[in-house]
DSSP file (Angstrom, degrees, kcal/mol; ACC not computed):
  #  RESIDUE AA STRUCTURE BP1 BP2  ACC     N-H-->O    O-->H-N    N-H-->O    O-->H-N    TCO  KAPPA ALPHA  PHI   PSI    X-CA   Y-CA   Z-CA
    1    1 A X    >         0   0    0      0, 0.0     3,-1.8     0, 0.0    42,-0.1   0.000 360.0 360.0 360.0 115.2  -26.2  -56.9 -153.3
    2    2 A X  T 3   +     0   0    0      1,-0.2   106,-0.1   105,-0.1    86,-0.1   0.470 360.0  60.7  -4.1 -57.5  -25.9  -57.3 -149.6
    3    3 A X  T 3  S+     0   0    0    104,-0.1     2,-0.5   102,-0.0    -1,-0.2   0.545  77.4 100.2 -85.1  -8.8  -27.8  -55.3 -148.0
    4    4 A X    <   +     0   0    0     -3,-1.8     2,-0.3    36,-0.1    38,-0.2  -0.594  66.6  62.0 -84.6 145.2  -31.0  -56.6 -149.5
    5    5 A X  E    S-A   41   0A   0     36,-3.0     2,-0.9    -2,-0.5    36,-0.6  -0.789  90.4 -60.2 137.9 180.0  -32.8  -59.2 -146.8
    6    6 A X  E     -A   40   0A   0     -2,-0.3   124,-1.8    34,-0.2     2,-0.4  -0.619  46.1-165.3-106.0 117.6  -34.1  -59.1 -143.6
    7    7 A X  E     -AB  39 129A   0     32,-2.7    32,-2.8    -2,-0.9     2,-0.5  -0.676   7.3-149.2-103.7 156.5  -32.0  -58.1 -140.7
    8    8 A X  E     -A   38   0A   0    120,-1.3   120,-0.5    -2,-0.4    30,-0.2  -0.996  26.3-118.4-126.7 128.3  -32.7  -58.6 -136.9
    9    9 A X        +     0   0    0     28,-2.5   118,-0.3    -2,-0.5     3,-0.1  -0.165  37.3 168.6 -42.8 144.2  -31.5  -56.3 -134.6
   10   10 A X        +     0   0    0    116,-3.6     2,-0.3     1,-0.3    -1,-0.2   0.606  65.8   0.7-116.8 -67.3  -28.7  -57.8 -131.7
   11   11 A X  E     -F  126   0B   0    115,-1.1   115,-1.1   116,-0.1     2,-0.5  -0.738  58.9-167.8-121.8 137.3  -27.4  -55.0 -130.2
   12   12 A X  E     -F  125   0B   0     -2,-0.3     2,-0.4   113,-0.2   113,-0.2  -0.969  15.2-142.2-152.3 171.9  -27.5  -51.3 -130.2
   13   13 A X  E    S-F  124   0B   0    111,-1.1   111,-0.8    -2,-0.5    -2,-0.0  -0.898  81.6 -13.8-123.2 137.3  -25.6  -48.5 -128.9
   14   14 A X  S  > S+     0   0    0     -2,-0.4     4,-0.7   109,-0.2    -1,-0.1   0.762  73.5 146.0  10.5  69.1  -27.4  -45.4 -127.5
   15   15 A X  H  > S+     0   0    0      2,-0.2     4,-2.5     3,-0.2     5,-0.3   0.726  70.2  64.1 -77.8 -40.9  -31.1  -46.0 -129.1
   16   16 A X  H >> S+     0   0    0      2,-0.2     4,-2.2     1,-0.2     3,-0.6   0.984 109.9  36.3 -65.1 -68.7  -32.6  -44.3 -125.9
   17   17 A X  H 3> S+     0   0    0      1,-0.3     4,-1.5     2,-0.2    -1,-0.2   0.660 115.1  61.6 -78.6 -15.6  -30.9  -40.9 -126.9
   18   18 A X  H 3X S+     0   0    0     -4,-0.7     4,-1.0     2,-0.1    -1,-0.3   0.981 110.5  36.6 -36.8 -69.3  -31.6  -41.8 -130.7
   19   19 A X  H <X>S+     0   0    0     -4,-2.5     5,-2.4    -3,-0.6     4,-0.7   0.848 110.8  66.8 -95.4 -29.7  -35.1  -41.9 -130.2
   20   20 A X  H  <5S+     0   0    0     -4,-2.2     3,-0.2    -5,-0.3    -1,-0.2   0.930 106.6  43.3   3.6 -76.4  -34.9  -38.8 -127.6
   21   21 A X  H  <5S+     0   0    0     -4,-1.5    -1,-0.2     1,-0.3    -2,-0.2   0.884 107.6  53.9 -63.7 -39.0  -33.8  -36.7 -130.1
   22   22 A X  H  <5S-     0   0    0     -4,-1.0    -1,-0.3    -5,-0.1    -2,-0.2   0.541 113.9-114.9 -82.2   1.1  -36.3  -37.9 -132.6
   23   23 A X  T  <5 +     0   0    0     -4,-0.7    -3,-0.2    -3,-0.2    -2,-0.1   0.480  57.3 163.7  75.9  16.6  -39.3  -37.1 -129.8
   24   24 A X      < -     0   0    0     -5,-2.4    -1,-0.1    -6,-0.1     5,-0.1  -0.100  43.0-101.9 -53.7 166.7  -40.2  -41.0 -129.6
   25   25 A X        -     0   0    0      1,-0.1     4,-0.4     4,-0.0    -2,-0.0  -0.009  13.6-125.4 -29.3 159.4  -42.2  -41.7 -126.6
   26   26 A X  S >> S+     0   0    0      3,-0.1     4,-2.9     2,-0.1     3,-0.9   0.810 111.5  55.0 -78.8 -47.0  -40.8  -43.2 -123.5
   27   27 A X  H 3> S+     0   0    0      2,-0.2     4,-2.0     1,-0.2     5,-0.5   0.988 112.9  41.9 -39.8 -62.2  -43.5  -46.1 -123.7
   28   28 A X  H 34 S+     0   0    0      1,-0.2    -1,-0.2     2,-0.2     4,-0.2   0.567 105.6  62.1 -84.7   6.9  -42.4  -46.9 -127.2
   29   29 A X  H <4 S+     0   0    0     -3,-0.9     4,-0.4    -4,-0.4    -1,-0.2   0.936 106.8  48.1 -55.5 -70.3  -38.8  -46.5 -126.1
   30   30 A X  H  X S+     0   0    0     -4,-2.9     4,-0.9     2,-0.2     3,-0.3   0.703 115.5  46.4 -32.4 -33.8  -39.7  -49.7 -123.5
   31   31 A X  H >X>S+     0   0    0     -4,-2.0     4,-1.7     1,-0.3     5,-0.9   0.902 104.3  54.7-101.7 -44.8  -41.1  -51.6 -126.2
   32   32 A X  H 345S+     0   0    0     -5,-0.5    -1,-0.3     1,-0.2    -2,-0.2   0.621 111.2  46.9 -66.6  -8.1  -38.8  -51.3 -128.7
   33   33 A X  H 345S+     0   0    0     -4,-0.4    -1,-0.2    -3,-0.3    -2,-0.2   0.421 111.8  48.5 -74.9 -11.3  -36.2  -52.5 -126.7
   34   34 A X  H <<5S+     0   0    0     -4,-0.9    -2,-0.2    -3,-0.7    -3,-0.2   0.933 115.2  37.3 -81.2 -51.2  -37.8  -55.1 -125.4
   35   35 A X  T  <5S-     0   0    0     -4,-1.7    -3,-0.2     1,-0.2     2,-0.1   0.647 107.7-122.3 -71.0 -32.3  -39.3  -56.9 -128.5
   36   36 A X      < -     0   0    0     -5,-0.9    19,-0.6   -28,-0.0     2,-0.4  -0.477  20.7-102.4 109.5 172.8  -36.2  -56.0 -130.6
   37   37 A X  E     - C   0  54A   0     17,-0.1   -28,-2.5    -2,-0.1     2,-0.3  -0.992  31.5-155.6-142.4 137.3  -36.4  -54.1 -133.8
   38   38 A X  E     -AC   8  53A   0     15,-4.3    15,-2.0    -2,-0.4     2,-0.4  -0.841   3.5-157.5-126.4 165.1  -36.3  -55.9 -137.6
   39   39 A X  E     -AC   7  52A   0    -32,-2.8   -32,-2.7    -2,-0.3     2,-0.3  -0.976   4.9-162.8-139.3 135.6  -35.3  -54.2 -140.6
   40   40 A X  E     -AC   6  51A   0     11,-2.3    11,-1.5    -2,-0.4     2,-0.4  -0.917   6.1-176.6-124.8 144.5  -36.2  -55.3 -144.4
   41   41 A X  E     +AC   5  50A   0    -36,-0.6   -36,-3.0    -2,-0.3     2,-0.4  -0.972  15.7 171.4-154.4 117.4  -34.1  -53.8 -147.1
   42   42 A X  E     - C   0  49A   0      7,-1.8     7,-0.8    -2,-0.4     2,-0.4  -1.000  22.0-151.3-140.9 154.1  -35.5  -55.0 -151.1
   43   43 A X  E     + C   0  48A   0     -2,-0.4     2,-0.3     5,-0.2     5,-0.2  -0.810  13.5 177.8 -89.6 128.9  -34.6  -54.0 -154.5
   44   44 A X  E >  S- C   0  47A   0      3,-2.4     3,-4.7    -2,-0.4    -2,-0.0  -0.892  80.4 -47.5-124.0 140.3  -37.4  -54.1 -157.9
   45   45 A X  T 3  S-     0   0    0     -2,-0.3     0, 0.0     1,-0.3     0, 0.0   0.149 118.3 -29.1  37.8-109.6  -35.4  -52.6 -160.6
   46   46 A X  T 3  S+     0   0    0     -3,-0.1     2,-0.5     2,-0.1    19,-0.3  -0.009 113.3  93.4-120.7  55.0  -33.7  -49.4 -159.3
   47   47 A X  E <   -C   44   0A   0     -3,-4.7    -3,-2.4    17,-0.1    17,-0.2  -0.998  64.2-153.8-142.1 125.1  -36.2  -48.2 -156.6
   48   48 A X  E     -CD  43  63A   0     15,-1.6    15,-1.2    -2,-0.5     2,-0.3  -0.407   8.1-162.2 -75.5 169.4  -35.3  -49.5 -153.3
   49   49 A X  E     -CD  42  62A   0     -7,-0.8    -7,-1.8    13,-0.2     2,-0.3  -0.875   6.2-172.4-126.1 152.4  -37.8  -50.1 -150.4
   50   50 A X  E     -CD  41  61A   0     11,-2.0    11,-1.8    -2,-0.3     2,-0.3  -0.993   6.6-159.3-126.7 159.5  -36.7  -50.5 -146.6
   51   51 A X  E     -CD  40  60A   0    -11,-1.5   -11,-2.3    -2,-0.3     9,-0.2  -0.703   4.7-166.7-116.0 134.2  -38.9  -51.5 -144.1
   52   52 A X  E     +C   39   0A   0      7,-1.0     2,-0.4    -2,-0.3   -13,-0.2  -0.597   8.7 178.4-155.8  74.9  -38.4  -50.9 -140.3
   53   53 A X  E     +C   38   0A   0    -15,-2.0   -15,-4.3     5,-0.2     2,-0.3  -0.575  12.5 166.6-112.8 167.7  -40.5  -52.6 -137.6
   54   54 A X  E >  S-CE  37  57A   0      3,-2.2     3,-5.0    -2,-0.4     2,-0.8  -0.996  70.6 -31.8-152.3 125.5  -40.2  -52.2 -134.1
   55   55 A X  T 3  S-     0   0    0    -19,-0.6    -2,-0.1    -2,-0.3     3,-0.0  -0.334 120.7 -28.9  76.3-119.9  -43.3  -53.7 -132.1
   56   56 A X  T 3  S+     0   0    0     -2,-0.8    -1,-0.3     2,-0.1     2,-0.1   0.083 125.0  89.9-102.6   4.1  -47.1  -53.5 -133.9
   57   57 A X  B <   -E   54   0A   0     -3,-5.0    -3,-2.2     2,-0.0     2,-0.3  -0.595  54.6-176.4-116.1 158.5  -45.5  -50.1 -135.8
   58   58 A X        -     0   0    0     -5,-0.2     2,-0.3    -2,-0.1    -5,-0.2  -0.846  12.0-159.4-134.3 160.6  -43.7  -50.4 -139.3
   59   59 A X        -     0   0    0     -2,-0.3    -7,-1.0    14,-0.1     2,-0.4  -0.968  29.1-175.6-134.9 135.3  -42.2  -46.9 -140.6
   60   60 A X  E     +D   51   0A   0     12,-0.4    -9,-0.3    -2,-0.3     2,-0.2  -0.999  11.2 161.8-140.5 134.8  -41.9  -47.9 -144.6
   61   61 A X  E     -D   50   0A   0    -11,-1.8   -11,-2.0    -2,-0.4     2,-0.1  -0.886  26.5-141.8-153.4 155.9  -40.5  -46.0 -147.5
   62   62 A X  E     +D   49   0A   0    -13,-0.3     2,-0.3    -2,-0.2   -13,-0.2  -0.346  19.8 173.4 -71.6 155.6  -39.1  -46.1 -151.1
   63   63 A X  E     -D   48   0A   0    -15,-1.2   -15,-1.6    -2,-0.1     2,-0.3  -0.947  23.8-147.6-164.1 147.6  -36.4  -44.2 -152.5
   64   64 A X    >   -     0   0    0     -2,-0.3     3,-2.1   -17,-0.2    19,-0.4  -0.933  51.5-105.0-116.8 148.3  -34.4  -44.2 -156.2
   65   65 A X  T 3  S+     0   0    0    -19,-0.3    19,-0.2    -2,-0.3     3,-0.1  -0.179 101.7  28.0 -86.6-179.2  -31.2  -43.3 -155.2
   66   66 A X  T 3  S+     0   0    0     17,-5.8     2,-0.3     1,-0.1    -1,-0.3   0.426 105.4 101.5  65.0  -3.1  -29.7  -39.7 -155.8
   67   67 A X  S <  S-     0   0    0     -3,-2.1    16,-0.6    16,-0.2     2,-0.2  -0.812  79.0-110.4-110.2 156.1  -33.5  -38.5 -155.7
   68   68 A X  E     -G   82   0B   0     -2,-0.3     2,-0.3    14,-0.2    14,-0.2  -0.392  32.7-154.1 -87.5 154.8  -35.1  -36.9 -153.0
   69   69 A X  E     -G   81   0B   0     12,-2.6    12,-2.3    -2,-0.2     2,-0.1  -0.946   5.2-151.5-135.2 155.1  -38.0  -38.7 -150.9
   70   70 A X  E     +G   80   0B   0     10,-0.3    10,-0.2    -2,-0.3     2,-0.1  -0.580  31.0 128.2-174.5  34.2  -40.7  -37.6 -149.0
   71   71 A X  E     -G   79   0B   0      8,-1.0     8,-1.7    -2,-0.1     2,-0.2  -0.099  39.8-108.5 -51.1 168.3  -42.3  -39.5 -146.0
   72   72 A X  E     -G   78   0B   0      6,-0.3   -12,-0.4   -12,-0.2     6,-0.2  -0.992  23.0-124.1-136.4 152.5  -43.7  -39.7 -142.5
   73   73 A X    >   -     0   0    0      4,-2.9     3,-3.2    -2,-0.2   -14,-0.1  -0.225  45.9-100.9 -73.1 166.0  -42.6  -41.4 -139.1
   74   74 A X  T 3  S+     0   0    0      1,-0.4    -1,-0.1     2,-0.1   -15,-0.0   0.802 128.3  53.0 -56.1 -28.5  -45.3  -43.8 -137.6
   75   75 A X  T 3  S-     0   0    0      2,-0.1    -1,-0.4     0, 0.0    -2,-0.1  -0.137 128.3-102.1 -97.9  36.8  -46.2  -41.0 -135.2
   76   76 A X  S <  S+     0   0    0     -3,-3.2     2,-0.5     1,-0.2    -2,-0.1   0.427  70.2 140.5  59.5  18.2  -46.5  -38.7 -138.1
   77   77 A X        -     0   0    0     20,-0.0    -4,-2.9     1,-0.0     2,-0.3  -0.777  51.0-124.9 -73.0 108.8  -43.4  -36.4 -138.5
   78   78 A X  E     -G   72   0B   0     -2,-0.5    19,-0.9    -6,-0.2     2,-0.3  -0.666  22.5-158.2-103.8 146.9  -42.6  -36.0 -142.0
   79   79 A X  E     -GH  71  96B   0     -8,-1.7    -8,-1.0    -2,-0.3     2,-0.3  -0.899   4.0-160.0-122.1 126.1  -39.5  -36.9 -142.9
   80   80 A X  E     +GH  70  95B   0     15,-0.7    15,-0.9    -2,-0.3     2,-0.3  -0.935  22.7 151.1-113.2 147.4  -37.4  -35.6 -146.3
   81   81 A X  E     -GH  69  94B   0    -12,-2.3   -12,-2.6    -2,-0.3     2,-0.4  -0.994  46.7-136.8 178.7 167.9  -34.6  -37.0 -148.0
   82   82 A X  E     -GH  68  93B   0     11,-2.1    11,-1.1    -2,-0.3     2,-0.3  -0.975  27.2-163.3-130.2 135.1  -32.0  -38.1 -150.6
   83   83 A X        -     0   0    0    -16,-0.6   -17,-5.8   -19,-0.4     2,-0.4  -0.730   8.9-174.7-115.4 131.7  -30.4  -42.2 -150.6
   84   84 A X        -     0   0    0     -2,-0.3     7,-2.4   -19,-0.2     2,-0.6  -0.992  18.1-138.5-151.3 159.2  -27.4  -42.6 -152.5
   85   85 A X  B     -I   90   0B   0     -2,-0.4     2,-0.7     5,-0.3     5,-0.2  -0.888  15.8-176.6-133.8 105.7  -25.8  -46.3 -153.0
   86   86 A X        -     0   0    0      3,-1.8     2,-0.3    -2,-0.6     4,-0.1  -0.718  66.2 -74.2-129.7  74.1  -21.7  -46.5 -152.6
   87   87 A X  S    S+     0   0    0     -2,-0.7     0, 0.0     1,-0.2     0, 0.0  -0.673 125.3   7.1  76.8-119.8  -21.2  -50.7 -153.6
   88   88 A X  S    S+     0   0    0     -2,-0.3    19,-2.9    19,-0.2     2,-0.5  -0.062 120.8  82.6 -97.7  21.8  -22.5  -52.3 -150.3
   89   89 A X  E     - J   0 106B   0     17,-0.2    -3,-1.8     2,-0.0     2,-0.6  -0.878  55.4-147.7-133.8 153.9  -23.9  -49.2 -148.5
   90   90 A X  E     -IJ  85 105B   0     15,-1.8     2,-0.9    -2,-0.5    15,-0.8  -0.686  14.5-179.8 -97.2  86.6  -26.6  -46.7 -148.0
   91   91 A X  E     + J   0 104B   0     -7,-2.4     2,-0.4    -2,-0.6    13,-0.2  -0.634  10.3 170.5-112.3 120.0  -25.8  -43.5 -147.1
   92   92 A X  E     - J   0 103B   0     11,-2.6    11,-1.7    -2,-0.9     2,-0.4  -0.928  19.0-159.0-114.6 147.4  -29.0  -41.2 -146.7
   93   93 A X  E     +HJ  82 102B   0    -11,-1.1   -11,-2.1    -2,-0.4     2,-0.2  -0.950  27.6 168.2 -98.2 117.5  -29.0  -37.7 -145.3
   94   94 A X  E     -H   81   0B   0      7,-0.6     7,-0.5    -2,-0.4     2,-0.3  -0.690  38.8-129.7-118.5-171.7  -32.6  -36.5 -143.9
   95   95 A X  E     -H   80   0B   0    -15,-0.9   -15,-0.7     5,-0.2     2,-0.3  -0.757  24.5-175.8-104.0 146.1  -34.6  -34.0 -141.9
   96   96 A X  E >  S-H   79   0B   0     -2,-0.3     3,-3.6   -17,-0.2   -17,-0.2  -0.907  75.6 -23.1-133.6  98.9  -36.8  -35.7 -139.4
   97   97 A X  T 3  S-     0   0    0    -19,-0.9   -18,-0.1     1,-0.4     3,-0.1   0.953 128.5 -49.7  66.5  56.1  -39.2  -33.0 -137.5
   98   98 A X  T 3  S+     0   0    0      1,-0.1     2,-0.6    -3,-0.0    -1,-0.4   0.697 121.4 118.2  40.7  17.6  -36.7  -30.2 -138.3
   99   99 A X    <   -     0   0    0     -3,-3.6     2,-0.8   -77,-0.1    -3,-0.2  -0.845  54.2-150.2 -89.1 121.4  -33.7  -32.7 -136.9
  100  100 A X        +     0   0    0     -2,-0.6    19,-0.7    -5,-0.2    -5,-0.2  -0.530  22.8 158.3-107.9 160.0  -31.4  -33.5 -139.3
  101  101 A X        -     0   0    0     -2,-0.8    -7,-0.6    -7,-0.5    17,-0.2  -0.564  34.7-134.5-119.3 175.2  -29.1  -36.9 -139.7
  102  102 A X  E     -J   93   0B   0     -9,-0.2     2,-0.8    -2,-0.2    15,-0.7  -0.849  22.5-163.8-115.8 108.4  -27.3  -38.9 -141.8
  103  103 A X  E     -JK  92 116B   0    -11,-1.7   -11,-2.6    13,-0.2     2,-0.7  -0.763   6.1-152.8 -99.3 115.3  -27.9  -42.6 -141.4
  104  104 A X  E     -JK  91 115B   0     11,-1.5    11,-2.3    -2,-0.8     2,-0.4  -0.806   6.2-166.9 -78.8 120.3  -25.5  -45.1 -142.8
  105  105 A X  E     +JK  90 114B   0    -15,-0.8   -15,-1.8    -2,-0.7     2,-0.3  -0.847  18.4 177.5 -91.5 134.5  -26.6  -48.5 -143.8
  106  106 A X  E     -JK  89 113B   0      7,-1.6     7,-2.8    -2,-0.4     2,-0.3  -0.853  10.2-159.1-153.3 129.4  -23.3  -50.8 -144.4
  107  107 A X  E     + K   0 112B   0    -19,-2.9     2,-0.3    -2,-0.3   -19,-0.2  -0.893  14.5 171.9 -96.9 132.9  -23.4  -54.5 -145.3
  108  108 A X  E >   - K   0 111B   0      3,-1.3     3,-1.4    -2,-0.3     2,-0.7  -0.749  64.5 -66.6-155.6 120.3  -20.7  -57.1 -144.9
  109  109 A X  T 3  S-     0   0    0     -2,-0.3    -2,-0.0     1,-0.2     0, 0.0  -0.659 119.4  -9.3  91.0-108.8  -21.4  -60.4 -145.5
  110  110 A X  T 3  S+     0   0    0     -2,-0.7    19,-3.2    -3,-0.1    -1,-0.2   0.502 122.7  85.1 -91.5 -28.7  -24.3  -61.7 -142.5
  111  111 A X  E <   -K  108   0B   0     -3,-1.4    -3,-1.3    17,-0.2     2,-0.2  -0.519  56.2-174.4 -80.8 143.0  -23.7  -58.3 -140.6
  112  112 A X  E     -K  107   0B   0     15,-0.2    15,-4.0    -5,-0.2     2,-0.3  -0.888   6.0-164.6-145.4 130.0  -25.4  -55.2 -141.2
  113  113 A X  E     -KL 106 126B   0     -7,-2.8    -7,-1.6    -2,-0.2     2,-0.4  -0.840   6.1-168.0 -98.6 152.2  -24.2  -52.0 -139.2
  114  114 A X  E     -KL 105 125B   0     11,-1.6    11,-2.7    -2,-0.3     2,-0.6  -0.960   8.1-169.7-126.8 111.0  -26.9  -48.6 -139.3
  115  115 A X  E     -KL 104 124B   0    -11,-2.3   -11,-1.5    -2,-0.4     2,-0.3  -0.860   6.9-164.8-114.3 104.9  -25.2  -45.9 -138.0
  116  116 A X  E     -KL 103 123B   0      7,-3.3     7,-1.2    -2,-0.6     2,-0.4  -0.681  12.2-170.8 -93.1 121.3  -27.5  -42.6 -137.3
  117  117 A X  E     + L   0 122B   0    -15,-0.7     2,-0.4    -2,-0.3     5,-0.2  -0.933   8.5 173.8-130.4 140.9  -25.5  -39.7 -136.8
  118  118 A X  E >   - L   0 121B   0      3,-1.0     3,-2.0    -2,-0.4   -17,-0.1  -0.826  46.9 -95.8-115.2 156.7  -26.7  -36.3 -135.6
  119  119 A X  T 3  S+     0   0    0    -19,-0.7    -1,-0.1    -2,-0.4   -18,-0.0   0.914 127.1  24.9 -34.2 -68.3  -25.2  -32.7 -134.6
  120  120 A X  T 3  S+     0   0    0     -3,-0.1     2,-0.2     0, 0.0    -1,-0.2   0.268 131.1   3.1-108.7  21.6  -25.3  -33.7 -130.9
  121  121 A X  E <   - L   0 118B   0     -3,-2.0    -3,-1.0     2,-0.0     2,-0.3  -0.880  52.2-142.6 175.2 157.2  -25.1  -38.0 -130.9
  122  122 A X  E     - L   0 117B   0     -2,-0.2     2,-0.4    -5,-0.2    -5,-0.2  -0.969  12.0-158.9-143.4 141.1  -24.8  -40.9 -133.0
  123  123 A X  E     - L   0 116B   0     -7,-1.2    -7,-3.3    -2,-0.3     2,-0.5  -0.940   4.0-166.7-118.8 134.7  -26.4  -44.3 -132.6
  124  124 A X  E     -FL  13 115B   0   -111,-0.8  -111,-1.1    -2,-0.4     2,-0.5  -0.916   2.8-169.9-127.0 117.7  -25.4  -47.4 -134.0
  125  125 A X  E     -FL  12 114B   0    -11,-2.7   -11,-1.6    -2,-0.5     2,-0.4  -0.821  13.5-141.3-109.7 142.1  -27.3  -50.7 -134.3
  126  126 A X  E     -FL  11 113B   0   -115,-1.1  -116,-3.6    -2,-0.5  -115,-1.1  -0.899  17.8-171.0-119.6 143.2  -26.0  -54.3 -135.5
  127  127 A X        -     0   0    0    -15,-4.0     2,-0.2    -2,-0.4   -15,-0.2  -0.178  12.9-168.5 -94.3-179.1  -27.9  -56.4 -137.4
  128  128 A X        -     0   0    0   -120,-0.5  -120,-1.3   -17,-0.2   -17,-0.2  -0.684  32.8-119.9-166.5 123.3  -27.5  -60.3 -138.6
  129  129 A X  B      B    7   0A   0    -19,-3.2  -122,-0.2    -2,-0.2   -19,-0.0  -0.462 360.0 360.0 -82.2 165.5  -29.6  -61.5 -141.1
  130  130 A X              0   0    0   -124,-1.8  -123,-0.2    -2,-0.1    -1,-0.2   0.172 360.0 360.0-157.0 360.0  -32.2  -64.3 -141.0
C-alpha cells in the first residue's frame, strides 16, 4: 500500500487558515511553518496508525477503518471519527472542537496529497516520502 511510510511535508496551501479554524495558536502557527511538518502512516494487520509531528508536538491515533475513533489534539480538543480506505486513499470525516472536516489522505507513487476540507476553507498539503 502506498500510503504507508513516512512523508515530509514540501509545500502547503492555506495552513495558516487551517489551523485558524482549528484554534491553533499563532506561536505554534510560526513554528510549524518554520520547522516543516512530517507525517508517518503504518499498517499491523487491519488497524492503521498515523502519526503527525510538527515541532516537539506529535498528535497520534489508530483507527480500523469503517469504525469510529476517538482522540485528542496535542492541545487537548477531542477529536471523533470514522477512516475508510478506497485502494490508495484515506478518506476520514471528523469533528475537531465542534468543527467538522473531512480530510483526504491520497497516495501516488513518492507523492502524498492531504487535503482538509471544511464548511468555510480547504487546505491542502504535499508530501514526498523519505
Amino acid at each position: 500500500m502506498d500510503l504507508v511510510g513516512t512523508w515530509k511535508a514540501e509545500n502547503s496551501a492555506s495552513l495558516a487558515e487551517n489551523m485558524n479554524l482549528l484554534g491553533i495558536p499563532d506561536t505554534f502557527q510560526k513554528l510549524a511553518g518554520q520547522i516543516g511538518l512530517q507525517l508517518e502512516i503504518s499498517k499491523e494487520g487491519d488497524t492503521f496508525n498515523v502519526k503527525q509531528k510538527a515541532m516537539i508536538t506529535v498528535f497520534e491515533y489508530k483507527f480500523k477503518p469503517g469504525e469510529e475513533f476517538s482522540t485528542s489534539t496535542f492541545l487537548g480538543k477531542p477529536i471523533q471519527g470514522v477512516v475508510n480506505v478506497e485502494g490508495n486513499t484515506l478518506v476520514e470525516k471528523s469533528k475537531e472542537g465542534g468543527v467538522q472536516s473531512e480530510t483526504i489522505f491520497k497516495a501516488d507513487g513518492n507523492t502524498l496529497t492531504k487535503t482538509r476540507n471544511f464548511s468555510k476553507a480547504t487546505c491542502t498539503l504535499s508530501y514526498k516520502k523519505i
